[in-house]
mmCIF file of the N, C-alpha and C atoms, coordinates in Angstrom:
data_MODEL
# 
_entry.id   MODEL 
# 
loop_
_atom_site.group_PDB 
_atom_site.id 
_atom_site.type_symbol 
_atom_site.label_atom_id 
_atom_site.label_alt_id 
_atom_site.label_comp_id 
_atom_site.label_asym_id 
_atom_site.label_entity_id 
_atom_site.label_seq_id 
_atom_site.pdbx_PDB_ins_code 
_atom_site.Cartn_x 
_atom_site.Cartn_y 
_atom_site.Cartn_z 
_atom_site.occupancy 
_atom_site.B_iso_or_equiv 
_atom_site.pdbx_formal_charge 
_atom_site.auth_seq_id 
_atom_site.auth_comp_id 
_atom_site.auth_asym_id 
_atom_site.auth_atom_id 
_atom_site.pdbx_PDB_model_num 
ATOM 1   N N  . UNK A 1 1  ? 67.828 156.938 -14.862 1.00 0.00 ? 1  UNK A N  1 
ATOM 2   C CA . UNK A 1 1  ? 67.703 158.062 -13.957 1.00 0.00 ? 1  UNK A CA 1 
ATOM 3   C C  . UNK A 1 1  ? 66.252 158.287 -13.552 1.00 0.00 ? 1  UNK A C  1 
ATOM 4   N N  . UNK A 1 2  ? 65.018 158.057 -14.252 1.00 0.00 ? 2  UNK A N  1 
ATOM 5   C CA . UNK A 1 2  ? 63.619 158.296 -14.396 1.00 0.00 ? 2  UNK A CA 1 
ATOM 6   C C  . UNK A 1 2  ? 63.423 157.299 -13.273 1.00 0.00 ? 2  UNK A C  1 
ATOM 7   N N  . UNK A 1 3  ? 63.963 156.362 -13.469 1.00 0.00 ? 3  UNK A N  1 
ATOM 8   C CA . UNK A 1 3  ? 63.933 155.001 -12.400 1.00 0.00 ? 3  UNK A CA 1 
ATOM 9   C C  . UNK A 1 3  ? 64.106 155.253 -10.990 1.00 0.00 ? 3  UNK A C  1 
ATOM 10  N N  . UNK A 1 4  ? 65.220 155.491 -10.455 1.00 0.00 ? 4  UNK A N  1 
ATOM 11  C CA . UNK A 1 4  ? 65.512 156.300 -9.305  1.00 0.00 ? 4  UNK A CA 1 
ATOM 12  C C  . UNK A 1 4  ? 64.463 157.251 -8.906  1.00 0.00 ? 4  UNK A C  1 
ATOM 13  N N  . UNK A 1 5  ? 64.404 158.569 -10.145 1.00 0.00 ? 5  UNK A N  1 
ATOM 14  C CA . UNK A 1 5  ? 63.522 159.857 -9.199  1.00 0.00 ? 5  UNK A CA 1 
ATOM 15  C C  . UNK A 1 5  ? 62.276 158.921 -8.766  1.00 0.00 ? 5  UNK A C  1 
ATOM 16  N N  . UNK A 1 6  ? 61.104 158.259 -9.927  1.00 0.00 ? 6  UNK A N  1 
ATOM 17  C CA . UNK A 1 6  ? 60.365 157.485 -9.251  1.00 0.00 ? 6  UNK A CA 1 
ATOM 18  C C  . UNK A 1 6  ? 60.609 156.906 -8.175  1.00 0.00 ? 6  UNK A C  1 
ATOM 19  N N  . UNK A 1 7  ? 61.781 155.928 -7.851  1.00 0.00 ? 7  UNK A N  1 
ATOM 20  C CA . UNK A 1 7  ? 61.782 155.299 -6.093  1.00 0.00 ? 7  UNK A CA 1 
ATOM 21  C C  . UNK A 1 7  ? 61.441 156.555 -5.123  1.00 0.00 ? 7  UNK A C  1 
ATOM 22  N N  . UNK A 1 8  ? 61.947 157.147 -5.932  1.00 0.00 ? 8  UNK A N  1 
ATOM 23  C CA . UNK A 1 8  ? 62.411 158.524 -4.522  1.00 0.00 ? 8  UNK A CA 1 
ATOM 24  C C  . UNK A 1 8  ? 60.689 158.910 -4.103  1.00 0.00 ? 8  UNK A C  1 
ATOM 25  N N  . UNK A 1 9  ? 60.680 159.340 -5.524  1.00 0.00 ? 9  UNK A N  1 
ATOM 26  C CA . UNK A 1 9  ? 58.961 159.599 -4.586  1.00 0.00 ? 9  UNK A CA 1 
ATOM 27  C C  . UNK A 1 9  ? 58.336 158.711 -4.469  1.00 0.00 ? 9  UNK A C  1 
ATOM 28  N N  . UNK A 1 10 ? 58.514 157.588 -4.383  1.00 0.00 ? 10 UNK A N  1 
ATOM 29  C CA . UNK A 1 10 ? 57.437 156.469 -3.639  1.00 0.00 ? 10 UNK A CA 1 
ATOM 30  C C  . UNK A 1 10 ? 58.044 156.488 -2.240  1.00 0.00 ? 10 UNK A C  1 
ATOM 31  N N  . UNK A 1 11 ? 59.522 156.369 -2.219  1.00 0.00 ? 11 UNK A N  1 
ATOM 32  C CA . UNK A 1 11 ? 59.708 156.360 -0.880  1.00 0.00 ? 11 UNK A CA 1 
ATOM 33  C C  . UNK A 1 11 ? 59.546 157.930 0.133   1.00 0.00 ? 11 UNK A C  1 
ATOM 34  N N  . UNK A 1 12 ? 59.366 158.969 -0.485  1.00 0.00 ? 12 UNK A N  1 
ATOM 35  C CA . UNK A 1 12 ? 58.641 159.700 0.029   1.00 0.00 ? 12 UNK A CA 1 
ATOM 36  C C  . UNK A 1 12 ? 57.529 159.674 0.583   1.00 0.00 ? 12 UNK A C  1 
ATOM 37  N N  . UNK A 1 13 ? 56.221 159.430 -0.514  1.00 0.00 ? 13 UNK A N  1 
ATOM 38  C CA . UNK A 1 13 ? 55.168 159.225 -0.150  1.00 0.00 ? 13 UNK A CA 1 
ATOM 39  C C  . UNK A 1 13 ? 54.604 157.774 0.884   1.00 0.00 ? 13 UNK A C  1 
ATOM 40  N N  . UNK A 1 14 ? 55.820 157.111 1.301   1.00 0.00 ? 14 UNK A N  1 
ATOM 41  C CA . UNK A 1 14 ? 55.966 156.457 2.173   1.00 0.00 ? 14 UNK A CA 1 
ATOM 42  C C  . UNK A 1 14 ? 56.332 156.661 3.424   1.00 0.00 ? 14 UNK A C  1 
ATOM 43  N N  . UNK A 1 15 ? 57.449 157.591 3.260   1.00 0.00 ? 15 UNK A N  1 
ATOM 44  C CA . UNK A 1 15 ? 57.594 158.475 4.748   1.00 0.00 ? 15 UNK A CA 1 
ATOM 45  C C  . UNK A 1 15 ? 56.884 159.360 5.349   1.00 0.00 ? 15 UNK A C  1 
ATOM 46  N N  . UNK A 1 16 ? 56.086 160.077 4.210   1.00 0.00 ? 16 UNK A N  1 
ATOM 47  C CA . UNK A 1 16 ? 54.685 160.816 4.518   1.00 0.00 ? 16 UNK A CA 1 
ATOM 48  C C  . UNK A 1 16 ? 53.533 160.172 5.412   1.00 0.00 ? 16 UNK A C  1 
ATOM 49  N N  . UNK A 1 17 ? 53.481 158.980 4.518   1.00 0.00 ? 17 UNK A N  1 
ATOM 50  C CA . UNK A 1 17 ? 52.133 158.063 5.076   1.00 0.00 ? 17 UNK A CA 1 
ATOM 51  C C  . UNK A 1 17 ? 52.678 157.341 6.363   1.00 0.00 ? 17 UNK A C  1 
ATOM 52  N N  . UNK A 1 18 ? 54.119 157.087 6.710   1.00 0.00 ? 18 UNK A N  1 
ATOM 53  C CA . UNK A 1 18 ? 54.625 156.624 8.165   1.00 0.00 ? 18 UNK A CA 1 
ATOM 54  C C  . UNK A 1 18 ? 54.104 157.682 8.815   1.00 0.00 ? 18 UNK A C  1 
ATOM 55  N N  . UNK A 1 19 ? 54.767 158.703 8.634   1.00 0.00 ? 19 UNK A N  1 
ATOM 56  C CA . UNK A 1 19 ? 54.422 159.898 9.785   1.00 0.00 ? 19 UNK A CA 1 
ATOM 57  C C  . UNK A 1 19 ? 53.223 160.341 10.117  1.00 0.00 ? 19 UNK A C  1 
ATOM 58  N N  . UNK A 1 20 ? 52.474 160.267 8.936   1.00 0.00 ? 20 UNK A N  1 
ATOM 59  C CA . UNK A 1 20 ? 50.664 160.586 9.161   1.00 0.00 ? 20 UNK A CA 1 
ATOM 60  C C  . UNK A 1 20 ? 49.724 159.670 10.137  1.00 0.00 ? 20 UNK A C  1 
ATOM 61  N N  . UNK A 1 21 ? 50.721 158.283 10.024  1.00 0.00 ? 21 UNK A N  1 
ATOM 62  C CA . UNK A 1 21 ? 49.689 157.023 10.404  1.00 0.00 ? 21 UNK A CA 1 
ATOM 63  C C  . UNK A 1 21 ? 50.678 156.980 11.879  1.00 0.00 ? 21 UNK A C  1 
ATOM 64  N N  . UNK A 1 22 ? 51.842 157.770 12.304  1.00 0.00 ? 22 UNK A N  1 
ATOM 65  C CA . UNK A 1 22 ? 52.262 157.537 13.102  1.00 0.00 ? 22 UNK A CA 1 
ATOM 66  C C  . UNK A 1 22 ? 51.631 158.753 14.530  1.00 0.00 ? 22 UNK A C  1 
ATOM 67  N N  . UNK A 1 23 ? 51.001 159.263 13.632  1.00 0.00 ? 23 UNK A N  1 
ATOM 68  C CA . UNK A 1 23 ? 51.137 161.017 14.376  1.00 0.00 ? 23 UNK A CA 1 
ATOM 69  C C  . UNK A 1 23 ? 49.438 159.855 15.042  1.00 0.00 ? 23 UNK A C  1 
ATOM 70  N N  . UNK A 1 24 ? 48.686 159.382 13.893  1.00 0.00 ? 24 UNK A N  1 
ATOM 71  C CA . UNK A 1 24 ? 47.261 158.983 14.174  1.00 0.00 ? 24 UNK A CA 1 
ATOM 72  C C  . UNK A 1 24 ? 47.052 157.997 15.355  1.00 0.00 ? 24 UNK A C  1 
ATOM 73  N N  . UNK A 1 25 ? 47.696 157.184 15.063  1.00 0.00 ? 25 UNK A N  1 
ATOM 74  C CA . UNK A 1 25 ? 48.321 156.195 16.441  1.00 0.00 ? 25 UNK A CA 1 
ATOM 75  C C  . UNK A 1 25 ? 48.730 156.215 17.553  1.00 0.00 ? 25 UNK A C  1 
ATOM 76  N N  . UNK A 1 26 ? 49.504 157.514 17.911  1.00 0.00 ? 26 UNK A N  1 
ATOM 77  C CA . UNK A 1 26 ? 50.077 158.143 19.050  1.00 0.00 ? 26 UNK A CA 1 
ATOM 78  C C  . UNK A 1 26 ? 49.110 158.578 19.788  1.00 0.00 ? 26 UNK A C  1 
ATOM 79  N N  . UNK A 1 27 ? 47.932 159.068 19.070  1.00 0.00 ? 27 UNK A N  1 
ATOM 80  C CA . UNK A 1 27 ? 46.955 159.180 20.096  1.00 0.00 ? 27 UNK A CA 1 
ATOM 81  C C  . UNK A 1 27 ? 45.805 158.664 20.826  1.00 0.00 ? 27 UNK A C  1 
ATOM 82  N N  . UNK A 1 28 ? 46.081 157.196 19.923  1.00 0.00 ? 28 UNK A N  1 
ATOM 83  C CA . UNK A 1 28 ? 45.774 156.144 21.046  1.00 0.00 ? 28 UNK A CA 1 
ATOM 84  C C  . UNK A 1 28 ? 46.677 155.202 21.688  1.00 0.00 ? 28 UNK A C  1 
ATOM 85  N N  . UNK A 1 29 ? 47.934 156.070 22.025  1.00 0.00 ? 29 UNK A N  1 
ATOM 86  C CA . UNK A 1 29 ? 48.927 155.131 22.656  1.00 0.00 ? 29 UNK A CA 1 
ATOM 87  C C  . UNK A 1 29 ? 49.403 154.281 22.149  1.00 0.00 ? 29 UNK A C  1 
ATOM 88  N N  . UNK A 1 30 ? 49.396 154.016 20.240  1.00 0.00 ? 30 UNK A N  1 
ATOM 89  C CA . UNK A 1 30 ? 50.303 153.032 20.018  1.00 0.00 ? 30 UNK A CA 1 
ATOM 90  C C  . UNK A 1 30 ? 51.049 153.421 19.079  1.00 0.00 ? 30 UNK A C  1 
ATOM 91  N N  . UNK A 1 31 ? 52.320 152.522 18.534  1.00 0.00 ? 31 UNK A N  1 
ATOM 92  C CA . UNK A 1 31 ? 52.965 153.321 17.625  1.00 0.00 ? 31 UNK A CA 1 
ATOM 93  C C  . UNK A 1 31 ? 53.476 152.000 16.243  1.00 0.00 ? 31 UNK A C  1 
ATOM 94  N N  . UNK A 1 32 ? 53.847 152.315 15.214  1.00 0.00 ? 32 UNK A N  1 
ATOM 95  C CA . UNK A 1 32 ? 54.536 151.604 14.731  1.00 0.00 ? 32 UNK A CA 1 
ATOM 96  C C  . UNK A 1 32 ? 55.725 150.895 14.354  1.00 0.00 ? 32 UNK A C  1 
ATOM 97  N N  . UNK A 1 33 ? 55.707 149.890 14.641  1.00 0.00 ? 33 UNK A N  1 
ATOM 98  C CA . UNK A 1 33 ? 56.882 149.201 15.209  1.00 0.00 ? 33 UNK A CA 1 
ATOM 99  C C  . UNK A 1 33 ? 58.292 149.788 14.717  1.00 0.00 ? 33 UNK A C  1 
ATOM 100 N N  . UNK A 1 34 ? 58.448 150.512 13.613  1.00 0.00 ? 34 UNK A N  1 
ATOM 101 C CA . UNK A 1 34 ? 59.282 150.361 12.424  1.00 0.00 ? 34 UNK A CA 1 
ATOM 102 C C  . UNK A 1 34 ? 59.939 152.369 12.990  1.00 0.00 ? 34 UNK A C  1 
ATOM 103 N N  . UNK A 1 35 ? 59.235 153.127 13.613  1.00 0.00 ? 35 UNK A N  1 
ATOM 104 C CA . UNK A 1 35 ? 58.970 154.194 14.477  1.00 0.00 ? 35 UNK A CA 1 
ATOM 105 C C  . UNK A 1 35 ? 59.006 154.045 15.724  1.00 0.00 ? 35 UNK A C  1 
ATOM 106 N N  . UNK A 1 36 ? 59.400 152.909 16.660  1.00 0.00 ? 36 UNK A N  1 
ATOM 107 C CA . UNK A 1 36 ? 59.178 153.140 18.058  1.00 0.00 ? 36 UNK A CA 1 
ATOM 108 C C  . UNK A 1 36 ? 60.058 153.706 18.778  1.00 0.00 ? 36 UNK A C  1 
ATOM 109 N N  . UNK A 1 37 ? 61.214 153.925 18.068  1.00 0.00 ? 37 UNK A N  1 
ATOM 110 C CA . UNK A 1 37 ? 62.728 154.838 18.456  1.00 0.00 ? 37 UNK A CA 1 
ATOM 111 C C  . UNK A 1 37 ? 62.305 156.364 18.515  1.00 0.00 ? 37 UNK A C  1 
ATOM 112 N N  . UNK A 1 38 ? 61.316 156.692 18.053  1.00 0.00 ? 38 UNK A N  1 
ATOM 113 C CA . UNK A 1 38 ? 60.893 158.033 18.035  1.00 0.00 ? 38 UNK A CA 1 
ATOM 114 C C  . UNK A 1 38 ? 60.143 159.055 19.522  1.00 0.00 ? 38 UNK A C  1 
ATOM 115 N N  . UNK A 1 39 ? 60.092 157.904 20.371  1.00 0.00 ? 39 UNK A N  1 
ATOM 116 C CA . UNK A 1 39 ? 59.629 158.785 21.472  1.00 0.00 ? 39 UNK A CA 1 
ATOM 117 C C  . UNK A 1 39 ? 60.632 158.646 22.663  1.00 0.00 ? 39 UNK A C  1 
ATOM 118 N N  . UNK A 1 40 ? 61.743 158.108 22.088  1.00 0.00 ? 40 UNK A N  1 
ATOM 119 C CA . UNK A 1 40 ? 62.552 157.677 23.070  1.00 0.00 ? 40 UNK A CA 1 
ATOM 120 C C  . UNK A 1 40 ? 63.644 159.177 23.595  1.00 0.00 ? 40 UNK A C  1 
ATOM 121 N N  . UNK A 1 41 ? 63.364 160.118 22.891  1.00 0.00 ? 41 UNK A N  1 
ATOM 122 C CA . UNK A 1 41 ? 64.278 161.183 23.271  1.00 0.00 ? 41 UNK A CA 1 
ATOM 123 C C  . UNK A 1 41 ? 63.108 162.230 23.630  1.00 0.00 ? 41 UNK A C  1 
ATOM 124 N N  . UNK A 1 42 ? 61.896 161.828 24.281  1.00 0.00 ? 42 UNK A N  1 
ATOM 125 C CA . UNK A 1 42 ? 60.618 162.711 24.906  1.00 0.00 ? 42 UNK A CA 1 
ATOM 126 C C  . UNK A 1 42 ? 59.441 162.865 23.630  1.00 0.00 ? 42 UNK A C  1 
ATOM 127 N N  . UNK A 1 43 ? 58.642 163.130 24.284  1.00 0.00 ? 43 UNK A N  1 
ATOM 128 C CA . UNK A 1 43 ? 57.437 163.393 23.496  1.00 0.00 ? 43 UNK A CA 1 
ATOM 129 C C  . UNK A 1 43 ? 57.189 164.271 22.216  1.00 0.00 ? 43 UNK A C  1 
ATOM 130 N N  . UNK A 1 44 ? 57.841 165.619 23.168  1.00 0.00 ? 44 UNK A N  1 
ATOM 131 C CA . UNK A 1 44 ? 57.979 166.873 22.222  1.00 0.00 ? 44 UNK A CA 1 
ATOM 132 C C  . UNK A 1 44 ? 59.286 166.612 21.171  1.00 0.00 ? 44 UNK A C  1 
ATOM 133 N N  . UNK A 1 45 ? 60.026 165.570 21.125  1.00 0.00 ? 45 UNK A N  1 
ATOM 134 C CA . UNK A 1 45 ? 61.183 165.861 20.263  1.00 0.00 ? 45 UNK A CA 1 
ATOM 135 C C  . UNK A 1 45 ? 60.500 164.387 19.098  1.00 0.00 ? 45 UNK A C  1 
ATOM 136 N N  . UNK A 1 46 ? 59.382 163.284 19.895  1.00 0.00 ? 46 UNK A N  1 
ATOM 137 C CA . UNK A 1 46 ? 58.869 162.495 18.987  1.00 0.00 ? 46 UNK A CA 1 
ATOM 138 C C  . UNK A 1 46 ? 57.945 163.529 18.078  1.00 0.00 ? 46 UNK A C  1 
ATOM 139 N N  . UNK A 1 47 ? 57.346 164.778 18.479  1.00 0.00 ? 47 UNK A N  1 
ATOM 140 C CA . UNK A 1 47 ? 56.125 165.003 17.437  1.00 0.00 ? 47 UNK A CA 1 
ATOM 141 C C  . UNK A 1 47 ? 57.108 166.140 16.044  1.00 0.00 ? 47 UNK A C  1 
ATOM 142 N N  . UNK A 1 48 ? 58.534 166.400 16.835  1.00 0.00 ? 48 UNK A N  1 
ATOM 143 C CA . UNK A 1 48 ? 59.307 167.153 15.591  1.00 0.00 ? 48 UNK A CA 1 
ATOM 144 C C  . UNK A 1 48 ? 59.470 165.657 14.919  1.00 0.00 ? 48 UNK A C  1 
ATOM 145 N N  . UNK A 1 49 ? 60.257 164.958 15.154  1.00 0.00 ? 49 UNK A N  1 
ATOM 146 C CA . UNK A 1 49 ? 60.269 163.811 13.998  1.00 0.00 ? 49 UNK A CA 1 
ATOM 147 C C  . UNK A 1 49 ? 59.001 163.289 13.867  1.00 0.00 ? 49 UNK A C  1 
ATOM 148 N N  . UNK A 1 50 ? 58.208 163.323 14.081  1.00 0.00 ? 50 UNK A N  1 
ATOM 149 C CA . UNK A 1 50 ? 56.624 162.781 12.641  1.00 0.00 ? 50 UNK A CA 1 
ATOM 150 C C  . UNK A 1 50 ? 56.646 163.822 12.109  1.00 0.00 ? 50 UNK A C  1 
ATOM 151 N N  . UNK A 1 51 ? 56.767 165.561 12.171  1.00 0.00 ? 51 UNK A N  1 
ATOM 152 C CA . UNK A 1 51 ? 56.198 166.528 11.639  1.00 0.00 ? 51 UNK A CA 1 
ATOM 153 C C  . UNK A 1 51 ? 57.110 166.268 10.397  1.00 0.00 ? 51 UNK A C  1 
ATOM 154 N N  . UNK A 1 52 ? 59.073 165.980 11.083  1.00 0.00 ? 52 UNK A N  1 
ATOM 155 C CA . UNK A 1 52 ? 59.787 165.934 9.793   1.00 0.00 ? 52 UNK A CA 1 
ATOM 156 C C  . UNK A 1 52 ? 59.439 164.831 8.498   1.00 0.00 ? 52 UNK A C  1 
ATOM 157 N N  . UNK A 1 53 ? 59.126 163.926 9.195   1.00 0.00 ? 53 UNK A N  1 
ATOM 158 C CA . UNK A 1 53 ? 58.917 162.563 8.443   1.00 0.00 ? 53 UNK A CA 1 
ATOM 159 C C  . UNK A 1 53 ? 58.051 163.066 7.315   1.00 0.00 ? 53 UNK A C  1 
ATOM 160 N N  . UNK A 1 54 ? 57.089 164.229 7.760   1.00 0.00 ? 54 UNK A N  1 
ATOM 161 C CA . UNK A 1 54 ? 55.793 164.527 6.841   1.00 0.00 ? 54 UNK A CA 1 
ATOM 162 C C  . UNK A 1 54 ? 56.505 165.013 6.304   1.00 0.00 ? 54 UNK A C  1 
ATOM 163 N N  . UNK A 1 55 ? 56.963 165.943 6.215   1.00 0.00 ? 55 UNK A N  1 
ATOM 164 C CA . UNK A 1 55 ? 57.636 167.045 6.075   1.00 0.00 ? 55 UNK A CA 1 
ATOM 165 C C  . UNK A 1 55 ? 58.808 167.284 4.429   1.00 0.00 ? 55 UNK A C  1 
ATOM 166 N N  . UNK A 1 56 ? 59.653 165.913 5.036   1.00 0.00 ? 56 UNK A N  1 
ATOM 167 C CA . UNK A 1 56 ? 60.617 165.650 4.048   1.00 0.00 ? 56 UNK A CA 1 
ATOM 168 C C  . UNK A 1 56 ? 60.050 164.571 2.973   1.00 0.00 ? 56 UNK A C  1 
ATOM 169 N N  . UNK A 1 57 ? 59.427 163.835 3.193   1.00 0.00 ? 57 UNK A N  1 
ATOM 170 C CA . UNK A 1 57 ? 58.156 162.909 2.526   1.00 0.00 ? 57 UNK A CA 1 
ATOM 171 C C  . UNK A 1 57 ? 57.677 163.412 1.230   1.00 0.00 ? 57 UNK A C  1 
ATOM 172 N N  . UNK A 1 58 ? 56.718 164.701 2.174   1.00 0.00 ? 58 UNK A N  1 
ATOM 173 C CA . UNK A 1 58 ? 56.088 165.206 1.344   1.00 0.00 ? 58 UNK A CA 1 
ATOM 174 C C  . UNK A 1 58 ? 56.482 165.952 -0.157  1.00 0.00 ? 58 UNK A C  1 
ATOM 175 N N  . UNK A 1 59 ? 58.113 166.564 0.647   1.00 0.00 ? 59 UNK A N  1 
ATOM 176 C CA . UNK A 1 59 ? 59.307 167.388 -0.036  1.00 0.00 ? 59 UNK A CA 1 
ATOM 177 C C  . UNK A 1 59 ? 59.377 166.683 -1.708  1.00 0.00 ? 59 UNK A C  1 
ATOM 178 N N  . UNK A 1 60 ? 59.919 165.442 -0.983  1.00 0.00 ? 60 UNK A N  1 
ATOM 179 C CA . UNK A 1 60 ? 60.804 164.289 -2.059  1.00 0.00 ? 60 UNK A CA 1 
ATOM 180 C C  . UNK A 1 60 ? 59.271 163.435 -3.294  1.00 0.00 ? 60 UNK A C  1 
ATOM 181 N N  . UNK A 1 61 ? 57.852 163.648 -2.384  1.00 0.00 ? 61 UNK A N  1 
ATOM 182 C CA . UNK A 1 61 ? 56.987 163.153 -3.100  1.00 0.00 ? 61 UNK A CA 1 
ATOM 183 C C  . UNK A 1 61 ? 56.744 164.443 -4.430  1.00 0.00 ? 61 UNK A C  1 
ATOM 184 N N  . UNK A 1 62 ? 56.846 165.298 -3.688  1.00 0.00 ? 62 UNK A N  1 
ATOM 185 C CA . UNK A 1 62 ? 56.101 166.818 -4.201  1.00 0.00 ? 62 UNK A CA 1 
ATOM 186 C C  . UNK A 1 62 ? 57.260 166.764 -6.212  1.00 0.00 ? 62 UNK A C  1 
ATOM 187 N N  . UNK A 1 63 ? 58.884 166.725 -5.462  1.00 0.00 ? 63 UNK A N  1 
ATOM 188 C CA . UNK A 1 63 ? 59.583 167.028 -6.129  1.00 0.00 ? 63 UNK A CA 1 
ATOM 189 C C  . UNK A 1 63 ? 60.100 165.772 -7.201  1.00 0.00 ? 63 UNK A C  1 
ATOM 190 N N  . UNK A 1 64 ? 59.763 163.945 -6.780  1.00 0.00 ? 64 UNK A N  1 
ATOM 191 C CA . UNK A 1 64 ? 60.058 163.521 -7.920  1.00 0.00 ? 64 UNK A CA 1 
ATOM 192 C C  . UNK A 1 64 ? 59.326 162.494 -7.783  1.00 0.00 ? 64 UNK A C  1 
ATOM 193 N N  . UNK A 1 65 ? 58.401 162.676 -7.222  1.00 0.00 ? 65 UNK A N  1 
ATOM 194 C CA . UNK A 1 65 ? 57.085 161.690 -7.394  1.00 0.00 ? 65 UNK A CA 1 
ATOM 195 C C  . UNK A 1 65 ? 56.001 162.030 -8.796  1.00 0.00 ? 65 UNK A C  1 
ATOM 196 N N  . UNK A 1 66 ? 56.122 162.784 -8.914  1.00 0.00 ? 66 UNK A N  1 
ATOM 197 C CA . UNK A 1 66 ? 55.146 163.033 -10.308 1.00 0.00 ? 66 UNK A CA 1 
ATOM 198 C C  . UNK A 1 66 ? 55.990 163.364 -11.513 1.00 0.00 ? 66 UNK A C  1 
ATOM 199 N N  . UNK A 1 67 ? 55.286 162.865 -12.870 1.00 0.00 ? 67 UNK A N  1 
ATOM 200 C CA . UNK A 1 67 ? 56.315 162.612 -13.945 1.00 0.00 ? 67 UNK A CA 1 
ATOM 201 C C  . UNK A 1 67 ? 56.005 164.161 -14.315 1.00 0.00 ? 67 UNK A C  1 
ATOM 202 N N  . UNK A 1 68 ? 57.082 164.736 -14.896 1.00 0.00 ? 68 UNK A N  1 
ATOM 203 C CA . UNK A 1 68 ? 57.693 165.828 -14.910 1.00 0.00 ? 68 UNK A CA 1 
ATOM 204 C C  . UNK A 1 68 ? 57.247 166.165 -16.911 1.00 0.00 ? 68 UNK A C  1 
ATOM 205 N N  . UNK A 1 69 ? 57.578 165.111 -16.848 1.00 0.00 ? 69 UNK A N  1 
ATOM 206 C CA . UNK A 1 69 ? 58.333 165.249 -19.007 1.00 0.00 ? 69 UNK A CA 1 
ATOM 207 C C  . UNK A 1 69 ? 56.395 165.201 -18.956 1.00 0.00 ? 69 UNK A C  1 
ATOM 208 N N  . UNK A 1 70 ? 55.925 165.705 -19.851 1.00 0.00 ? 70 UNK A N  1 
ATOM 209 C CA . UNK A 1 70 ? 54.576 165.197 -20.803 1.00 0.00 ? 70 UNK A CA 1 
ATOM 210 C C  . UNK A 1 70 ? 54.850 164.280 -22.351 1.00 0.00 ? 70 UNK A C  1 
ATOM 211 N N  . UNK A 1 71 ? 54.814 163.581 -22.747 1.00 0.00 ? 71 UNK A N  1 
ATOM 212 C CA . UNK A 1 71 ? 54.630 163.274 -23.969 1.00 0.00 ? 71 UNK A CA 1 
ATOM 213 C C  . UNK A 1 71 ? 53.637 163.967 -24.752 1.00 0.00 ? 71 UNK A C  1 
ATOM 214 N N  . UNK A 1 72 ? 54.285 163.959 -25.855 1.00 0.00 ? 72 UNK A N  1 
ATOM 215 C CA . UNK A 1 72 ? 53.932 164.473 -27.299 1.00 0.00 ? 72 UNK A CA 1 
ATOM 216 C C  . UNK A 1 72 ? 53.530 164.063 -28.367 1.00 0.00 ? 72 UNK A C  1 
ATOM 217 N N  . UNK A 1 73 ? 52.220 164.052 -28.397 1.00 0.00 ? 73 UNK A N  1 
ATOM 218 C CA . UNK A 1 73 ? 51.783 162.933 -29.606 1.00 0.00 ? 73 UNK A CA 1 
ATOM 219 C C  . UNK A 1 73 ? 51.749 163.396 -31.168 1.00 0.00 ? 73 UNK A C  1 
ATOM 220 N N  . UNK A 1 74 ? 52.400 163.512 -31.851 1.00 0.00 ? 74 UNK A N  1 
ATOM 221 C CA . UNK A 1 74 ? 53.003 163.524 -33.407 1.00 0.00 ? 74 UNK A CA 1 
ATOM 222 C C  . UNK A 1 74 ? 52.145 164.036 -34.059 1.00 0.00 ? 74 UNK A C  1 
# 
């Protein structure tokens, strides 16, 4: 189970860093390939999906990206 929450927040902090590096790019006109579906429903509805991308990223990094338990040394 420890296994999983870790993916989760890596793949958070992966959707974070898409959306950050996607939001950075956009304003020199380019985008990342893996994101280029994102401006296809207008501009203003591409910058709600990077905000979400951060958004939920950040959520899933915040909540099982960092180890939770401390160990206890005897």
């Amino acid at each position: 189970m420890e296994d999983i929450k870790l993916k989760l927040g890596k793949g958070g902090l992966i959707l974070a860093a898409m959306g950050i590096m996607s939001i950075v790019l956009s304003i020199f006109n380019y985008n990342i390939r893996l994101l280029a579906w994102v401006d296809m429903w207008g501009t203003g509805m591409g910058w709600v999906i990077r905000i979400l991308l951060i958004g939920v990223g950040g959520a899933l990094f915040y909540m099982y990206g960092r180890d939770t338990e401390e160990e206890e040394e005897d």
